[in-house]
C-alpha positions in Angstrom: 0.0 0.0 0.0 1.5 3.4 -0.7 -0.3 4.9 2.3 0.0 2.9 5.4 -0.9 5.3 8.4 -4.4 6.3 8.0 -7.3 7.8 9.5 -10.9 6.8 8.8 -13.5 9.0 9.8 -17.0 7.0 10.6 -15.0 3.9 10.8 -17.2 2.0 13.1 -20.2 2.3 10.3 -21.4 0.4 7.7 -18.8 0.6 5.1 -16.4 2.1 6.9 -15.9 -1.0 9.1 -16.0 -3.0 6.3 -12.8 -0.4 5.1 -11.0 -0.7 8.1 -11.4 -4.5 8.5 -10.0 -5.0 5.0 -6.7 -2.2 5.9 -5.9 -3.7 8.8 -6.2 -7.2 7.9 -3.5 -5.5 4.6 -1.0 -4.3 7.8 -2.1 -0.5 7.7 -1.9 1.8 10.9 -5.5 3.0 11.3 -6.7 5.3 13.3 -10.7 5.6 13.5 -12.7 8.4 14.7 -16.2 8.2 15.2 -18.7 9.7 17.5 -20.4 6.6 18.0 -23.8 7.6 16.8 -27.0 5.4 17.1 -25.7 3.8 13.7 -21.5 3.6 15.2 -20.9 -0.2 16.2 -18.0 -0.7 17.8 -18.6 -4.6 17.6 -18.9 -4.2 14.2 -14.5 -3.9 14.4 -14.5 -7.3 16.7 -12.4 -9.2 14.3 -9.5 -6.7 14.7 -10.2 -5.9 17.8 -7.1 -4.8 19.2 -5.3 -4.0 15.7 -6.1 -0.7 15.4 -6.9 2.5 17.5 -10.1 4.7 18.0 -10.5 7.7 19.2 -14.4 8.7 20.2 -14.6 12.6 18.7 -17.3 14.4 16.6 -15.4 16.0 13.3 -17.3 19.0 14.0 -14.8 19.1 16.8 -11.7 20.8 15.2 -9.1 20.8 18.6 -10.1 16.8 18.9 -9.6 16.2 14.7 -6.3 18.4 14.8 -5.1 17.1 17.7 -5.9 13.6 16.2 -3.6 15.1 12.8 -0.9 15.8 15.3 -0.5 13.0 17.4 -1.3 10.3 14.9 0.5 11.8 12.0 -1.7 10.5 8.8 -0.1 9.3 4.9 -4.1 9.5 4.1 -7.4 10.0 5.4 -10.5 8.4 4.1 -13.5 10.6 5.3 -17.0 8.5 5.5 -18.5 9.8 8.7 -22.0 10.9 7.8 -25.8 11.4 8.6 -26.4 8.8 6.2 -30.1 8.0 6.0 -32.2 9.4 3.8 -35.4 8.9 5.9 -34.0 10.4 8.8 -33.1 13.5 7.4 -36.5 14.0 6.5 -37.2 14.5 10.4 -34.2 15.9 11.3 -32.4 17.5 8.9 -30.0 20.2 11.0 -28.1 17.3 11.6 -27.2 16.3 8.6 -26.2 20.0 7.8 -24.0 20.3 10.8 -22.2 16.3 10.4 -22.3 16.6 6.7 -21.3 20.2 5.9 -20.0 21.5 8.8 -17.8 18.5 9.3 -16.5 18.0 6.4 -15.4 21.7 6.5 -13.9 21.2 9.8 -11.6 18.3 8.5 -10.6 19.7 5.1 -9.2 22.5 7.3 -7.5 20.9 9.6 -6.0 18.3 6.2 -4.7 21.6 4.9 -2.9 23.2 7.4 -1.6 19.4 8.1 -0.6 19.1 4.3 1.2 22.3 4.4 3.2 21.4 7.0 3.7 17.5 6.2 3.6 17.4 2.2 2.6 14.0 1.6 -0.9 13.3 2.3 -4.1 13.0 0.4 -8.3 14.0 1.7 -10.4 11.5 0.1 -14.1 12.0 0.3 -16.8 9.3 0.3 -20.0 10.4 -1.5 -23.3 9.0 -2.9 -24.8 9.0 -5.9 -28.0 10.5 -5.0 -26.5 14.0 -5.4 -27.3 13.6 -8.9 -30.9 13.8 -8.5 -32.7 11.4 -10.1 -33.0 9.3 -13.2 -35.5 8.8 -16.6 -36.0 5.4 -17.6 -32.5 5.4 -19.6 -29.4 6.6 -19.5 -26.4 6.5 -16.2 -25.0 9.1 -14.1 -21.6 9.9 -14.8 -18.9 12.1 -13.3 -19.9 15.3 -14.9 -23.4 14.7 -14.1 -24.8 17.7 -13.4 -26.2 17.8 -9.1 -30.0 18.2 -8.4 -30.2 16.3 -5.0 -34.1 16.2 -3.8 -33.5 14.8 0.0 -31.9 16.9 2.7 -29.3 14.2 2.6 -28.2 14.2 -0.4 -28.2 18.3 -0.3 -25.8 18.0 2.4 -23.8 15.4 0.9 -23.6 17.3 -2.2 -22.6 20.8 -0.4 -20.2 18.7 1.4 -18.3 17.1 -2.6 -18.8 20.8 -3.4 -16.8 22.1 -0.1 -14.2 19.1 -0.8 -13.7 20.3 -5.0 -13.1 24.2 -3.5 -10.1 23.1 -1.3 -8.4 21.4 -4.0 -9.8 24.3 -6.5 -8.5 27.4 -3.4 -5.7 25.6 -2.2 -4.0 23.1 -4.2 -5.1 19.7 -1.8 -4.8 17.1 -2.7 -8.1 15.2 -2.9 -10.4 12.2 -3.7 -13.9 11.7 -4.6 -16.3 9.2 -5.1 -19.6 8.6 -5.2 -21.2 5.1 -4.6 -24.9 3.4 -5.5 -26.6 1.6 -2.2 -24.4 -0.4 -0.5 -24.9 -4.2 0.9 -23.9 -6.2 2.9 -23.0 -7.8 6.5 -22.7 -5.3 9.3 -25.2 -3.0 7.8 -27.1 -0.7 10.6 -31.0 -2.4 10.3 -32.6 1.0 9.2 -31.6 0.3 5.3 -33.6 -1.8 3.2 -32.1 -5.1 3.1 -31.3 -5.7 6.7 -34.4 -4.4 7.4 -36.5 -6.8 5.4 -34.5 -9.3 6.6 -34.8 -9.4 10.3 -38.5 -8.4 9.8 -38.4 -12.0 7.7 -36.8 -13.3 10.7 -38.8 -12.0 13.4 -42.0 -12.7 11.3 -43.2 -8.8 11.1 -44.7 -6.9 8.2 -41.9 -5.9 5.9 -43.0 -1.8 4.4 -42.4 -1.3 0.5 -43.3 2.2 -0.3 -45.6 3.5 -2.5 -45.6 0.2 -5.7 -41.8 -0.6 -4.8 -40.8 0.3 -8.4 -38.3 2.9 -7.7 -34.8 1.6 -8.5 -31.5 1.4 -7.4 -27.8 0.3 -8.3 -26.6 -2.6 -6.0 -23.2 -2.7 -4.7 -22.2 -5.5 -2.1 -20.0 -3.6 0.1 -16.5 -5.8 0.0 -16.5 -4.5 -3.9 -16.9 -0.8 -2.6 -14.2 -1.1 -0.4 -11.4 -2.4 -3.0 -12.2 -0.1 -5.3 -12.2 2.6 -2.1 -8.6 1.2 -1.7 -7.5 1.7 -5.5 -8.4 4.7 -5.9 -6.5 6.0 -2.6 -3.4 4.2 -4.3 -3.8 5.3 -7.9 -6.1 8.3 -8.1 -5.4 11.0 -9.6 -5.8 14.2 -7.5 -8.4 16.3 -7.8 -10.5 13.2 -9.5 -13.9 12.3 -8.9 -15.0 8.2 -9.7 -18.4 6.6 -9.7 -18.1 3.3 -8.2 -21.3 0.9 -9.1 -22.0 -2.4 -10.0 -24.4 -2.1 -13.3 -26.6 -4.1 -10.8 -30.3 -2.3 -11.0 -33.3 -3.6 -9.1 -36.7 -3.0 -8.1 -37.3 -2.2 -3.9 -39.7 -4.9 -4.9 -37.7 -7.4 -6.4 -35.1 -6.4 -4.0 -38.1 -7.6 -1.3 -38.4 -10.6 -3.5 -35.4 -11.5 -3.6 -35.2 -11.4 0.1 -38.0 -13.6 0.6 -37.2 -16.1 -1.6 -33.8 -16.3 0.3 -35.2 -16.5 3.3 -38.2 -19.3 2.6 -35.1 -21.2 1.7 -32.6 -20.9 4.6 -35.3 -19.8 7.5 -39.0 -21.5 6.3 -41.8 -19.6 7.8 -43.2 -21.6 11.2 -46.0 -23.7 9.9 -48.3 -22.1 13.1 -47.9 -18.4 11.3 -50.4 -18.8 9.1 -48.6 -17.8 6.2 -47.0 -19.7 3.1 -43.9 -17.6 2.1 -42.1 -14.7 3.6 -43.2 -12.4 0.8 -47.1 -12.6 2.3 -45.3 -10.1 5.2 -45.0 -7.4 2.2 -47.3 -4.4 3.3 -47.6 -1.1 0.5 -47.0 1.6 2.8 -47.4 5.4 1.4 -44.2 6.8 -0.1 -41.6 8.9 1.3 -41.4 12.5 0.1 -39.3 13.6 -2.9 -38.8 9.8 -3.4 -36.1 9.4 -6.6 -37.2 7.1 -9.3 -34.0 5.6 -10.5 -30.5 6.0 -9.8 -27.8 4.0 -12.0 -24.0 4.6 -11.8 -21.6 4.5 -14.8 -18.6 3.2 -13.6 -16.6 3.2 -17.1 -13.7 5.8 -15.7 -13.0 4.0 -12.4 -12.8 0.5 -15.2 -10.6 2.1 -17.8 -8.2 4.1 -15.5 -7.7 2.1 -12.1 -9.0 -1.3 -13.7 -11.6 -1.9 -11.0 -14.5 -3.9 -11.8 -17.4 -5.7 -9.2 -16.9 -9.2 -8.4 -19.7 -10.0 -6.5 -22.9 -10.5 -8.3 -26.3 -9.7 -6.6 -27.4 -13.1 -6.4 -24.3 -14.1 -4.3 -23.9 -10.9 -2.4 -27.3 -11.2 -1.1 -26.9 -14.8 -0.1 -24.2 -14.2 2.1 -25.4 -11.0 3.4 -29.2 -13.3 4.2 -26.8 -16.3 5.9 -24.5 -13.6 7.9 -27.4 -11.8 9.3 -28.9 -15.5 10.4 -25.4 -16.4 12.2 -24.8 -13.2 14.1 -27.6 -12.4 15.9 -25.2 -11.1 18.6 -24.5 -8.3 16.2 -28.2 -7.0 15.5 -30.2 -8.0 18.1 -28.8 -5.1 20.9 -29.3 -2.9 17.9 -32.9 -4.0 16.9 -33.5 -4.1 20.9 -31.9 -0.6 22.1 -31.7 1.4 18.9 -33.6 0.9 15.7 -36.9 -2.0 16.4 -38.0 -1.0 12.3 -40.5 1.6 13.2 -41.1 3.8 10.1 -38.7 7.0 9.5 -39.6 10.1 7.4 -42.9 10.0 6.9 
């Protein structure tokens, strides 16, 4: 690796986990700093417990991040921490300005006085694709799609690439970009669709699909993400933003499906429910506001310049994700018990 000491902001999420389990198990230093929100998981590092270090700080924080610069002395940082969920910013959206925006600010300001006082180092900056808006029936987002973000998530998510382009654009940092489609996988906070649907499988409660479930999204299992997460760090060229998806479109609905059908086959419904298949949980609940019809991610510069490509198709991915959720109960049930129980978000 040509950056071995780095710092990963919101490394006890979702993907960032799955980021720092894959650099550490590589040899990397790694420093993590997460606040710990309701969606941080500490367990979720278990495996390398012990192989890396964590210090408990918001980003909005600036003495704690630069003192965190200082002491730990970064080649790289890798900057996922987030408000991440699109439903929740629809309740609450101030804090998805102030984490989003406001943080992001705070660490590219501390990166460049580091920078300019160290040389080698390099800010790169996890994104989404739903700055983009939303898509017709056709066509992909690419890099120099235009934003239109419709969600006070993605808003802040798109100020936030916007505030990370200007620092490079101002001040010569050296940056990274990229922006993902939905992410899957094990480890994944049970707010999001497919963990959600299924421990709802599991636990034999009604599984929402709003409005007909025909919006669509790009599927990405999260292992892929990371790698090409990693190449781009490595071989990236500053100042460049990459789409990473996995030309892996679906339904919510046959996303649901697909669940179900997984799930009749590994964990049959009890014979004294009543019911014959999983899918007879599905209930059509009204849709969310400003709901995007379609996202889809061309990922043609991050093929032809870095070489990256997915490796895990959807069928598999989900499979494992359906049988890792089954085997670690001790992972989700604390969460589904003291955090998230699957109640309906912005309504």
């Amino acid at each position: 690796m040509k950056n071995r000491r780095a710092i990963v902001t919101g490394g006890c999420g979702f993907i960032g986990s799955a980021l720092v389990r894959s650099l550490v198990r590589d040899g990397a230093d790694v420093l993590v700093l997460d606040k710990l929100t309701y969606a941080g998981v500490k367990e979720s590092l278990r495996e390398v417990e012990g192989r890396y270090s964590l210090l408990v700080a918001d980003i909005c924080d600036r003495a704690a991040v630069k003192k965190a610069f200082d002491s730990f002395r970064p080649d790289t940082i890798y900057h996922l921490a987030a408000e991440s969920h699109v439903d929740r910013s629809i309740d609450g959206p101030m804090e998805f300005v102030r984490t989003n925006v406001e943080g992001t600010a705070s660490l590219l300001d501390v990166s460049l006085g580091y920078w300019r006082e160290k040389g080698d180092f390099t800010f790169q900056h996890i994104s989404t694709d739903e700055v983009y808006g939303a898509l017709g029936a056709e066509g992909y987002f690419t890099e120099s799609t235009p934003y239109s973000p419709h969600s006070p998530y993605s808003a802040s998510k798109a100020a936030s690439d916007h505030l990370v382009r200007a620092w490079h654009d101002t001040y010569g940092l050296p940056v990274l970009l990229t922006n993902c489609s939905n992410n899957y996988g094990p480890y994944h906070f049970p707010e999001k669709l497919i963990p959600l649907a299924i421990l709802n499988c599991l636990e034999m409660k009604s599984i929402g699909v709003y409005g007909s479930g025909s919006n669509v999204r790009d599927w990405l299992y999260v292992d892929d993400h990371v790698r090409a997460l990693r190449l781009v760090n490595e071989k990236g060229a500053p100042g460049r933003t990459y789409n990473v998806g996995a030309h892996c479109e679906k339904t919510n609905l046959e996303v649901v499906k697909a669940i179900c059908s997984v799930m009749d086959e590994m964990h049959p419904v009890p014979a004294s429910s009543g019911l014959k298949c999983h899918f007879d949980l599905v209930k059509f609940v009204k849709d969310r506001p400003g709901h995007d019809m379609r996202y889809a991610i061309d990922s043609s510069r991050l093929a032809g310049e870095l070489g990256w490509k997915a490796e895990v198709g959807f069928e598999q991915g989900l499979r494992s994700t359906v049988r890792w959720y089954l085997e670690n109960e001790w992972w989700w049930r604390p969460l589904r018990e003291a955090r998230y129980s699957g109640e309906r978000l912005g309504r």
